[in-house]
N, C-alpha and C positions, 0 to 999 in steps of 0.2 A: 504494500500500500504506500504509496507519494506521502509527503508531506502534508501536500495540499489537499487528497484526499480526507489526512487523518484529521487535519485542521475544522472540514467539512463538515464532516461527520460527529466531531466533539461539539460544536456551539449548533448545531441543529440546522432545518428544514431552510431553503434561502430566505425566508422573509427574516427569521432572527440570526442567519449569519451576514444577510447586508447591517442590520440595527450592530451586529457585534463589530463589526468592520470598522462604522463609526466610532460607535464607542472606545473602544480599545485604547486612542492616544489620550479619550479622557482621561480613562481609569489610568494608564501609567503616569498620565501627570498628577492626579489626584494623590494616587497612591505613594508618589515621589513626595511632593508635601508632607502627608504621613510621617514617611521615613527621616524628612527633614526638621522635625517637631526638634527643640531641642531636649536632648536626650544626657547621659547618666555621666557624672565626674569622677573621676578618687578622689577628686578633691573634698567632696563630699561627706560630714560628721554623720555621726549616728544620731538620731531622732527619735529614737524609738528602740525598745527591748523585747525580744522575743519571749522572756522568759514568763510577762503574762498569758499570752497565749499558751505557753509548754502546760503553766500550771492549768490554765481551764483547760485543755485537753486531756493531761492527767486527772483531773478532778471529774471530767464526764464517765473516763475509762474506768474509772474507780466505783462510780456510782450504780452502775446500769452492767448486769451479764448482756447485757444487748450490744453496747457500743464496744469497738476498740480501735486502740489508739495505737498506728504504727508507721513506718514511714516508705517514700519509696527509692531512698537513696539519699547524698548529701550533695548539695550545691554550696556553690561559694568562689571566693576567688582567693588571694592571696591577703594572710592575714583575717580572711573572713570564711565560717563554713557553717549552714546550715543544714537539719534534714529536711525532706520534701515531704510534709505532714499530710496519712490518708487516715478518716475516719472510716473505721466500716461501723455500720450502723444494721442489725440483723433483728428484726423478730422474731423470731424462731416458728413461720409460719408458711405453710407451703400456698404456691400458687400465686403469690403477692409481686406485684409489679417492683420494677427498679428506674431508681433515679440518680441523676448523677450532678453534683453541685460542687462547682471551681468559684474559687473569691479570688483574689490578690495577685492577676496576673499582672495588672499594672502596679505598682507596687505603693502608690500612694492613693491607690484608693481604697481606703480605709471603711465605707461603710458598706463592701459588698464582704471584707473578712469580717467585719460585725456580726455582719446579717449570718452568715455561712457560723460563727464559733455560737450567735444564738440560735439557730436549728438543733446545733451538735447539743449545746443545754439543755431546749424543751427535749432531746428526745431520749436522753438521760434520765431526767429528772424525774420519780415518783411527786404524785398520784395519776400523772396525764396519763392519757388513753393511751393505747399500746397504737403509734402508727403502723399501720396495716399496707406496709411500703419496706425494700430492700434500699436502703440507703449509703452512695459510698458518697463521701465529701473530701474539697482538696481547699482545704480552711486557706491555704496561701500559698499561691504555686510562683510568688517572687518572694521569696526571703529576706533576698540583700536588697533590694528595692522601699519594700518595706520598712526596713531597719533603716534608711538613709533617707527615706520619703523622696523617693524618685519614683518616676516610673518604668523604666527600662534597667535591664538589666548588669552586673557590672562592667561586660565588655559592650556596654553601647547598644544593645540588639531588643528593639523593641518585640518583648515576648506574642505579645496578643497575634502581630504581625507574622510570626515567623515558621506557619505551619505549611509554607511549599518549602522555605530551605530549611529547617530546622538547623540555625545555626546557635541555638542558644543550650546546653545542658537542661533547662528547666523543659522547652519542647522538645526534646528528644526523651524525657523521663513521662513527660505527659504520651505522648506516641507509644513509648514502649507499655506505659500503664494500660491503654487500651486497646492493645491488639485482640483479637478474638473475643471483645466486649460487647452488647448490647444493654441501651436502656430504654425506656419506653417517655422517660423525661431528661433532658439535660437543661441543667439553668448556669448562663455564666453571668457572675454578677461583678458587676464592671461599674466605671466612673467614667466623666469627661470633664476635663477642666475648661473646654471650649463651650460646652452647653449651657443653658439657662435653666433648664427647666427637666421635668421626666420624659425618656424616648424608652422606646423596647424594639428588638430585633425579632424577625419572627423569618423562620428560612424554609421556605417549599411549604406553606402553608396553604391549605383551598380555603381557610376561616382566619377570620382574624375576630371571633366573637373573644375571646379569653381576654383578647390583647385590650380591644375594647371596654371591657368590664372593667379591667386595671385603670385606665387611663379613665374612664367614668369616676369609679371609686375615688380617685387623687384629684380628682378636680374638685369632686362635690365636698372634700376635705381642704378644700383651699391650697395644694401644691401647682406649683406652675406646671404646664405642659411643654415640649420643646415642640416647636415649629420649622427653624431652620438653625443647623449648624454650619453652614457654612460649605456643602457639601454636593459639588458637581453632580452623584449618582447616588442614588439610596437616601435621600431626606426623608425626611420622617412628617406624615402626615396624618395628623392631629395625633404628633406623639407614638406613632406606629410606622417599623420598618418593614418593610413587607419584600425581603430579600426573594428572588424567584431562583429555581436550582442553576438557570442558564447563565445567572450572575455570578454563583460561585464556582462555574466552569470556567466562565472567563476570566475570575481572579488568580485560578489557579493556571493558567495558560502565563498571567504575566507573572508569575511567582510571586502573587499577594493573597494568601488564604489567613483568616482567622484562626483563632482558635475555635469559634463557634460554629465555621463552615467547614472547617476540617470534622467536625464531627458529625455533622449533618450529613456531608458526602459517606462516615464511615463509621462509625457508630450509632446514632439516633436518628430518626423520621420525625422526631418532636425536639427543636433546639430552639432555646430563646437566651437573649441577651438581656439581663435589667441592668439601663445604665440611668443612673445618677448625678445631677451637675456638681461641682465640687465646688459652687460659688455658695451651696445653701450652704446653711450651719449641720455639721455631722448629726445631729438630730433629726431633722426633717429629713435628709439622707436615708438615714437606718429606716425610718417610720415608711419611707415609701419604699424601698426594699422588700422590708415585711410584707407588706400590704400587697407585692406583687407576687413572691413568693410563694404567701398561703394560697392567693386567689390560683395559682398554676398548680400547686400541688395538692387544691380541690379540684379542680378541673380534671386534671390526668390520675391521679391519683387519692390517697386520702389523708387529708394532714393533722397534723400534729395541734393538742393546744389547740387555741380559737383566737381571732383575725385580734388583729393590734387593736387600740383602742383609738377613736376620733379624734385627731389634730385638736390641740386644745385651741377655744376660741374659735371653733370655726362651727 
């Protein structure tokens, strides 16, 4: 088979390989932008200690025969080494669906590992209802990121970004954690320091009622919604991404795949993004987190605990 053949054949039918044709120089300039964000120092102190997290992890594992706390390797660079923290989360119950929850690939964004270390508590903690769900969680798949409140990783490599070349340690540990894996939910909970408001990704979707119900919920709770980030292809309207599969072909064609779309292509049929503006105060952050969350993992599955409580004052 030609090149050009195999070209054909990858982005689909001629009417969406003339639209991909066009597109194409968008997305590498967009996607260049992206890459040109500015990105991670050694010059860079530490901000932050890992060792609260270690303990509420150890303190979930401790609490619950259901939960444990282990890890899938150690990242780091010189003078600095983290483990790569997996929760498995097990009810001891057959037949029950599985979900998959990543926090902290950007590594300053702080209220999706919130959100992700308070899942790992509610589903610890007596007297709550036994979630009727196979849960693994990746509380924080940037460490040093984290620990220095950057976003990118210590050699510069914006992790979210790097699931066609997998040039970072932390995507290559995430790849290798999901080979031969299937979920029925994946949620990546992310931040943007560009946005104003609540967005959510939704990839190869025929509905977008869930995503809906979320973005109802936050409004009628007085949170902003995001309208426009700035963003050539995939803007989000009224607060909703509504990525199609033939997008993340052609991401993966100029070697810019997600982490979200990398698992969409190869793990899950159900993968959503909750992202976050990092202009609010971490408060309204975590509360709209939740609130999306619970609503997706009543939707697909059956959650934990009962929905946040109402934005106060609104």
């Amino acid at each position: 088979m030609t090149i050009s053949r195999t070209f054909r054949s990858a982005i689909g039918p001629r009417p969406m390989r003339v639209l991909a044709l066009c597109v194409i120089p968008l997305a590498l300039w967009s996607c260049s932008l992206l890459r040109m964000r500015p990105t991670t120092d050694y010059s860079y102190p530490a901000v932050r200690s890992l060792a609260p997290i270690q303990d509420r992890l150890q303190a979930a594992d401790a609490a619950s025969p259901s939960v444990l706390v282990t890890d899938l390797g150690q990242v780091g660079t010189r003078g600095f080494e983290a483990p790569f923290w997996r929760v498995v989360y097990r009810p001891f119950q057959p037949g029950v669906k599985r979900v998959l929850v990543i926090a902290g690939v950007n590594g300053n964004a702080a209220a999706g590992v919130e959100c992700a270390l308070g899942l790992v508590r509610e589903l610890a903690t007596p007297p709550d209802p036994v979630a009727l769900y196979d849960a693994d969680i990746l509380p924080l798949a940037n460490p040093w990121g984290w620990v220095h409140g950057v976003g990118a990783s210590p050699k510069r490599v914006d992790i979210e970004w790097d699931f066609a070349n997998f040039e970072s340690p932390e995507s290559r540990i995430i790849r290798r954690f999901l080979r031969e894996k299937r979920y029925d939910l994946v949620l990546d909970l992310s931040e943007d320091p560009e946005a104003t408001g609540f967005y959510i990704w939704q990839y190869g979707l025929d509905s977008s009622a869930a995503s809906e119900r979320i973005v109802g919920a936050l409004r009628a709770q007085g949170y902003p919604i995001e309208a426009d980030i700035r963003r050539l292809m995939f803007k989000p309207r009224d607060g909703i991404i509504a990525a199609p599969m033939w997008g993340l072909t052609l991401m993966g064609l100029v070697d810019q795949l997600t982490l979200s779309g990398y698992i969409r292509q190869n793990t899950s049929s159900v993968v959503y993004s909750v992202v976050t503006p990092t202009v609010l105060p971490l408060a309204d952050r975590l509360a709209m987190q939740r609130i999306a969350v619970a609503t997706l993992l009543s939707e697909y599955l059956i959650a934990p605990g009962t929905p946040p409580p109402a934005r106060p004052g609104s």
